[in-house]
DRENZA-225756 format. One record per residue (C-alpha): residue number from 1; residue in one letter; y, x, z. Coordinates in Angstrom, 1 decimal. Last residue first. Example, Ala and Ser with C-alpha at 12.3 -4.5 7.8 and 13.67 -1.06 7.14 Angstrom:
BEGIN
R   num   residu       yy       xx       zz
R     2        S     -1.1     13.7      7.1
R     1        A     -4.5     12.3      7.8
This chain:
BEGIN
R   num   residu       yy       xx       zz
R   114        X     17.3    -13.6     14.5
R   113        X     16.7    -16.0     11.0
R   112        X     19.6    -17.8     11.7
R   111        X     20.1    -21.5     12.3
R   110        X     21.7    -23.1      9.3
R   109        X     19.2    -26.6      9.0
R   108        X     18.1    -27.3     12.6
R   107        X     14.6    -26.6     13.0
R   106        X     11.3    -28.1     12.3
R   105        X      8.3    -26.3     13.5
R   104        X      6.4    -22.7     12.1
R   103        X      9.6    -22.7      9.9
R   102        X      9.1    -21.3      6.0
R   101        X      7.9    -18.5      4.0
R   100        X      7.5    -20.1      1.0
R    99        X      4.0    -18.7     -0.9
R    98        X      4.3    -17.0     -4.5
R    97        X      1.7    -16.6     -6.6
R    96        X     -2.0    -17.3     -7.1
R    95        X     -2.6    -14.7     -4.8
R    94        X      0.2    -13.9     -3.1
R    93        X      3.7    -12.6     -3.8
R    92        X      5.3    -13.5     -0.2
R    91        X      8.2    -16.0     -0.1
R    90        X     11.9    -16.3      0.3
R    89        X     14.7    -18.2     -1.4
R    88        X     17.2    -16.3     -1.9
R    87        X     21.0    -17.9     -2.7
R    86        X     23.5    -18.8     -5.1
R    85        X     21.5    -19.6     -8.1
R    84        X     24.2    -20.3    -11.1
R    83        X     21.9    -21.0    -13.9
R    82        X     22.8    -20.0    -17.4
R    81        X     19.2    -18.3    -18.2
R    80        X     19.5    -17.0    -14.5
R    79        X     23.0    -16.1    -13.2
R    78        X     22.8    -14.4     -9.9
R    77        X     25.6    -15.7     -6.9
R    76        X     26.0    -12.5     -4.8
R    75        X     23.7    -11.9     -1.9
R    74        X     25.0    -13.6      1.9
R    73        X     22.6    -16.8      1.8
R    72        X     19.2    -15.3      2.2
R    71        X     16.8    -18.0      2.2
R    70        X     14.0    -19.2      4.8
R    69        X     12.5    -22.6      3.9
R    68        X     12.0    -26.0      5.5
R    67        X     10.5    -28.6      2.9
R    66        X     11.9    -32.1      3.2
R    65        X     10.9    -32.4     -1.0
R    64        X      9.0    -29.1     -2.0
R    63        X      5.7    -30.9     -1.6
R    62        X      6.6    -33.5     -4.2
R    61        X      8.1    -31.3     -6.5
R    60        X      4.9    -29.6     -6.9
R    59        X      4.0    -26.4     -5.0
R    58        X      1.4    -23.7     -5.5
R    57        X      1.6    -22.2     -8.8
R    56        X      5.0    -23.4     -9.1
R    55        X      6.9    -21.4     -6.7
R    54        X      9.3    -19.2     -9.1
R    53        X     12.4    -20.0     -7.3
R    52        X     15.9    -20.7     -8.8
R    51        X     18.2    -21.7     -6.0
R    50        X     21.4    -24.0     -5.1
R    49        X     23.1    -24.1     -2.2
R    48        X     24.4    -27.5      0.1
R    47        X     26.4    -26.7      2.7
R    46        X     27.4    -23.4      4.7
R    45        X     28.5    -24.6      8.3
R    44        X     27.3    -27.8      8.1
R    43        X     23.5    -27.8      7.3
R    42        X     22.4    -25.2      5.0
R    41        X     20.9    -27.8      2.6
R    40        X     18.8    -26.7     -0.3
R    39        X     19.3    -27.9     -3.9
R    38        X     16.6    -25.9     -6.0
R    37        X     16.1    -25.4     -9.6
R    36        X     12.0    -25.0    -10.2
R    35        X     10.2    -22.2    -11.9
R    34        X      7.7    -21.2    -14.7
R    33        X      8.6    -17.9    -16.0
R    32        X     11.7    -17.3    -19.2
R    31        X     13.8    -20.1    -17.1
R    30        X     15.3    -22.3    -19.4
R    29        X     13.4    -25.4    -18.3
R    28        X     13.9    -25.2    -14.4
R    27        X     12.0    -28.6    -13.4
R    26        X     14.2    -29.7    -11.0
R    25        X     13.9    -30.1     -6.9
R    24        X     15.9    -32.1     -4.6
R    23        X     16.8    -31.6     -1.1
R    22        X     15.0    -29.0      0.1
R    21        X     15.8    -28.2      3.7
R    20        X     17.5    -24.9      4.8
R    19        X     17.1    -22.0      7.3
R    18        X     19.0    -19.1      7.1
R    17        X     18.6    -15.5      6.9
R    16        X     21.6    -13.5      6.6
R    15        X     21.3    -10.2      5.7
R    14        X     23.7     -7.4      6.8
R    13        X     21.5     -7.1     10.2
R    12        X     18.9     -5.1      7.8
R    11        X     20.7     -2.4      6.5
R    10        X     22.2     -2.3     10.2
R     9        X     18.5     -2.0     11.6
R     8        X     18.3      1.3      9.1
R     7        X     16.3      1.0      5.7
R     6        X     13.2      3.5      4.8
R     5        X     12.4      3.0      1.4
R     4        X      9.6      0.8      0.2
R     3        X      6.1      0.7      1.9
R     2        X      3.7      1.1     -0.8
R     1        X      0.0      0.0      0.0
């Protein structure tokens, strides 16, 4: 296994984790992989984001709907085949492909990842 480079806590304290709940979910069409256009909901503090994720091996629509997940919410917007995605959904590469890393209970939507 590769570990990456080395990265100091205050690499890591720049991140900010959040959790948000899936709101709707869309069928990314323009994307060159499969993948799904997120709305995710921050809670009051930071809003509703949007996100690309490639998660379609293992979630439909249906399951992403209510959904929890961890994002990073500080990177810069990305542009994706003419998408604005505005924040990180995370997930581990798995077999089969990605798996959303996500609450072990229900939380409030904006708490941070500490």
């Amino acid at each position: 296994m590769n570990i990456k480079e080395t990265i100091t806590f205050e690499d890591f304290a720049k991140l900010d984790i959040r959790v948000g709940e899936i709101i709707d979910v869309f069928k990314f069409e323009k994307a060159k992989k499969p993948a799904y256009k997120l709305e995710i909901d921050f809670g009051e503090d930071i809003g509703i984001k949007k996100s690309s994720a490639q998660i379609t091996e293992h979630y439909t629509k249906e399951d992403l709907i209510g959904k929890q997940v961890l994002a990073v919410v500080n990177f810069p917007v990305k542009n994706i085949a003419g998408f604005q995605s505005e924040v990180l959904v995370l997930g581990t590469y798995s077999e089969g492909g990605v798996v959303l890393v996500v609450p072990e209970r229900k939380v409030k939507n904006g708490d941070i990842l500490g």
